[in-house]
C-alpha positions in Angstrom: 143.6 96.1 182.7 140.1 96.5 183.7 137.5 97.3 181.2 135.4 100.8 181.6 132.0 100.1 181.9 129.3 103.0 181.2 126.7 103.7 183.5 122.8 102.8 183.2 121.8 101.6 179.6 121.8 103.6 176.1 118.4 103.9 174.8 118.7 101.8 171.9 117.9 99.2 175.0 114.9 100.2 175.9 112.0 98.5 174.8 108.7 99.9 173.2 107.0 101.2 176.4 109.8 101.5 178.5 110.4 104.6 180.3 114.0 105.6 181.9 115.2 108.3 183.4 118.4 110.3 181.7 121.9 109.6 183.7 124.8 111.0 181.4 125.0 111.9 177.6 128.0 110.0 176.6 129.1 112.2 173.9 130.9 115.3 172.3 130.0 118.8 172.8 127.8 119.0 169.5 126.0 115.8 169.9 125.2 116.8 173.7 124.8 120.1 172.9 122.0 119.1 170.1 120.6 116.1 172.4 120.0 118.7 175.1 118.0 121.5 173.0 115.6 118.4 172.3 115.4 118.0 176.2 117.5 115.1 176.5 118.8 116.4 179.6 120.0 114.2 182.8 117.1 113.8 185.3 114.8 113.7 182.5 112.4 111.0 182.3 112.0 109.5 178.3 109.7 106.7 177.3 109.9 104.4 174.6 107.4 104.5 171.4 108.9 102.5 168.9 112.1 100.2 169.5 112.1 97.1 166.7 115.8 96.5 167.7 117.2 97.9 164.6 116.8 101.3 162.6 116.1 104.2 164.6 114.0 104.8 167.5 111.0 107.2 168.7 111.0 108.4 172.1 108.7 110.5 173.5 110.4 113.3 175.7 109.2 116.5 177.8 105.6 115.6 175.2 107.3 115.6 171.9 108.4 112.8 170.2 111.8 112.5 168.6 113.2 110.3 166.2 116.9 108.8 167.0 119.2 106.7 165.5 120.8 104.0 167.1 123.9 105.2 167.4 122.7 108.6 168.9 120.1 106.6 171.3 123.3 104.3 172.9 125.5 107.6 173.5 122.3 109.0 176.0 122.5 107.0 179.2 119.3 106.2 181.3 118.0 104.4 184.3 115.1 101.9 183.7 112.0 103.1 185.5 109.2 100.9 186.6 
């Protein structure tokens, strides 16, 4: 049995200046619902302020900056940007 694999990476991923572009919200209809009034919206493009590979994470998106936690940050999918 093959193992599903979920597109893009989850934020958590991105390092501190990173910036990606939102793919998917991989989660239920409260958490996407929530993520999405915040403008964590697919097509979006997020950067990374502050990512010390544990704890939660800032990202700046549409010029505000939002606090995550980990587990929230891996459930929004992105693209790496260059």
């Amino acid at each position: 049995m093959e193992a599903m694999t979920m597109p893009g990476i989850g934020l958590d991923e991105l390092p501190t200046g990173g910036r990606a572009e939102i793919i998917t919200i991989d989660g239920g209809g409260m958490v996407t619902s929530r993520l999405a009034a915040l403008g964590f919206v697919p097509g979006a493009t997020v950067s990374m302020v502050q990512n010390f590979g544990r704890g939660p994470v800032i990202v700046s998106v549409i010029n505000t900056r939002v606090a995550l936690g980990r587990g929230e940050a891996y459930k929004i999918r992105a693209r790496r940007l260059l």
